[in-house]
C-alpha positions as CSV (number, residue, x, y, z in Angstrom):
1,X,102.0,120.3,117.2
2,X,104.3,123.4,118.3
3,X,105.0,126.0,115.9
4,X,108.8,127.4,116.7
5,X,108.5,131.7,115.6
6,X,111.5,133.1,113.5
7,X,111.2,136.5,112.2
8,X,114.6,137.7,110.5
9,X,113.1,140.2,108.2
10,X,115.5,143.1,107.4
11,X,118.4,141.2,109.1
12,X,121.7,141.3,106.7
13,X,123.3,138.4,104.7
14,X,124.2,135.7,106.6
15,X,122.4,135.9,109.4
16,X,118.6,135.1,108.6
17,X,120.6,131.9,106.9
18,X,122.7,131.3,110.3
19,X,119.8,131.5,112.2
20,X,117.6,129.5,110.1
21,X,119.9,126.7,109.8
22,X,120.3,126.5,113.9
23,X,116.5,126.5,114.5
24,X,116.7,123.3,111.5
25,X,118.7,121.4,113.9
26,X,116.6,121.8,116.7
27,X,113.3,121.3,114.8
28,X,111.7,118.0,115.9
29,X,109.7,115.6,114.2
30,X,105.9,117.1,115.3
31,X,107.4,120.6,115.2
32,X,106.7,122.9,112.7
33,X,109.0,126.1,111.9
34,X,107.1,129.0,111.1
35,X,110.0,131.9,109.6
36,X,109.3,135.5,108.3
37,X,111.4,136.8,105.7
38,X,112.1,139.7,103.1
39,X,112.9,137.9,100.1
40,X,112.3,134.2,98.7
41,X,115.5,132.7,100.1
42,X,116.2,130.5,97.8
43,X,119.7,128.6,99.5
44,X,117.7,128.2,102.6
45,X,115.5,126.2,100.8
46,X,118.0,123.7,99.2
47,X,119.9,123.3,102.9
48,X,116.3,121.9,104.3
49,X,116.0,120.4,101.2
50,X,119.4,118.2,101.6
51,X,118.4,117.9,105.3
52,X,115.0,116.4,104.5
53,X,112.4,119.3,105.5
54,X,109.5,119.7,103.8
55,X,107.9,123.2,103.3
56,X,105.4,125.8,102.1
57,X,106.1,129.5,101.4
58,X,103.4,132.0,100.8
59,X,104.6,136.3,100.0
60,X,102.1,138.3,101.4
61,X,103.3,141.3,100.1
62,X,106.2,142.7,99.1
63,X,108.9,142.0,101.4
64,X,107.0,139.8,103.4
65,X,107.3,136.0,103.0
66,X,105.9,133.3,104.9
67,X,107.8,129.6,105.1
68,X,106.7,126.6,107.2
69,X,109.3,124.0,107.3
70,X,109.1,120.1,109.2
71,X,110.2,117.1,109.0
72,X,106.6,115.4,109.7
73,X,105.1,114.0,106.5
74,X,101.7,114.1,108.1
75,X,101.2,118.0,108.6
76,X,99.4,119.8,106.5
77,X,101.7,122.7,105.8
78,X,99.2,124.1,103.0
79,X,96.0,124.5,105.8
80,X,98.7,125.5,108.4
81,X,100.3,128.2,106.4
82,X,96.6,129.4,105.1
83,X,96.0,129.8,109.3
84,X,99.8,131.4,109.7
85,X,99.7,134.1,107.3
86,X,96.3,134.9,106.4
87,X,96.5,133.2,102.8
């Protein structure tokens, strides 16, 4: 399984969505994306909704969120994210 990085913490509206959305389309199916950002993004989360992506978000502190996305109904996304950001 490969995890794709995206950290887009303190980047302006829209670009953590822009970004976001582009690494969606080239997420494959045994890929995981792992994406750091400073607040619960909550549009982003209905666009990989609609696009059929799973995911798990964890805020480590304040600022600091944690979201795993993929398309593969057979990662654990709860153990991954608990290995991802310290949970």
């Amino acid at each position: 399984m490969k995890v794709l990085e995206l950290d887009v913490r303190g980047l302006e509206h829209p670009e953590p969505l822009e970004r976001s959305v582009a690494m969606f389309k080239a997420l494959g199916e045994g890929e995981v994306m792992h994406l750091r950002i400073h607040r619960y993004p909550v549009p982003l989360l209905q666009i990989a909704q609609k696009r059929g992506l799973r995911f798990e978000a964890y805020e480590a502190g304040e600022g600091d969120f944690h979201i795993l996305f993929t398309q593969n109904p057979d990662i654990d996304l709860a153990a991954l994210l608990k290995e991802r950001a310290g949970v």
